[in-house]
N, C-alpha and C positions, 0 to 999 in steps of 0.2 A: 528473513527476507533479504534480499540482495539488493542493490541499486546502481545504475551507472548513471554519470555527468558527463559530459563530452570530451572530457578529460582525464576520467580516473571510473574506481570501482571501488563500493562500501558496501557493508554489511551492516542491517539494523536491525533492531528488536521489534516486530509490529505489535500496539498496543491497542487498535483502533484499523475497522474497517467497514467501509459503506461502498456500494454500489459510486459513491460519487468521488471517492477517496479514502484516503488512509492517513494514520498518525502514527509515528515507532519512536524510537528512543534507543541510545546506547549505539549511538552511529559511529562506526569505524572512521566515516570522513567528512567531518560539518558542511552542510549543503547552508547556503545564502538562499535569501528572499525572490522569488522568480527566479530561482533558477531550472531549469529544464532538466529532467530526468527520466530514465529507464526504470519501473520496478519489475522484479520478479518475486511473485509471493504464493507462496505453498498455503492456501485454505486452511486452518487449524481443522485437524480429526477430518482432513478428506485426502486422496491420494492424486488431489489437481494441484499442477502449477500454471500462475497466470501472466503475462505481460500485461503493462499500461506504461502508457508515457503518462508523465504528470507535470506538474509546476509547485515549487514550493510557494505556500500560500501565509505558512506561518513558522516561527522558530521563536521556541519560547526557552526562558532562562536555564528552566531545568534540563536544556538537551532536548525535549521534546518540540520534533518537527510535522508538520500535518501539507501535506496532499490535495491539490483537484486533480483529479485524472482527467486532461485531456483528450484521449486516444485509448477506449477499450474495446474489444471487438464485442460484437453483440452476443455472439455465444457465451465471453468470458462473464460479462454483465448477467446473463440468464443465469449461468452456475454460482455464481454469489449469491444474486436474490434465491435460488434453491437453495443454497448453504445454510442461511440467515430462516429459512421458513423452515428447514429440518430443525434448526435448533429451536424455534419457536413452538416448533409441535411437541419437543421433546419435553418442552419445559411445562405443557398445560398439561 
C-alpha cells in the first residue's frame, strides 16, 4: 500500500483491514498521532485499488501503525465488505 501526508509520500506493508480502517507496518516514513493522510490499497487476491483519507489513531512500538478512515466513497466500502464475505465463504 502507498500513503501520502501533506507533505511527503511512503510506502507500507498492510497487515490489517476493515471497512472502518486499516493497520500496516514497515513504513518507509513514520506518520505521528492524528496525523492526516491519503491511502492507496490494492485488496489482497483482487485486481481493485482504493483511496481513503484517514487519521492516524495509533502507533505502536513495534512500527505498527492503525487507521480510522475518515473519507471512503460508498462504492469503495461496498467492495471491501464483498472482499471480506468472498473470503468468508471461501473458508466455510
Amino acid at each position: 500500500m502507498s500513503y501520502k501526508t501533506a507533505d511527503d509520500a511512503g510506502e507500507a506493508l498492510l497487515v490489517d483491514i476493515s471497512a472502518g480502517g486499516c493497520a500496516f507496518k514497515q513504513l518507509s516514513l513514520p506518520l505521528a498521532m492524528h496525523e492526516k493522510i491519503l491511502v492507496s490499497i490494492a485488496l489482497p487476491s483482487e485486481s481493485y485499488v482504493f483511496q481513503a483519507r484517514g487519521m492516524v489513531m495509533r502507533v505502536e512500538d513495534d512500527g505498527r501503525t492503525a487507521i480510522k478512515f475518515t473519507l471512503v466513497e460508498p462504492e469503495d466500502q461496498t467492495k471491501i465488505r464483498m472482499h471480506f464475505a468472498r473470503l468468508r465463504a471461501k473458508t466455510s
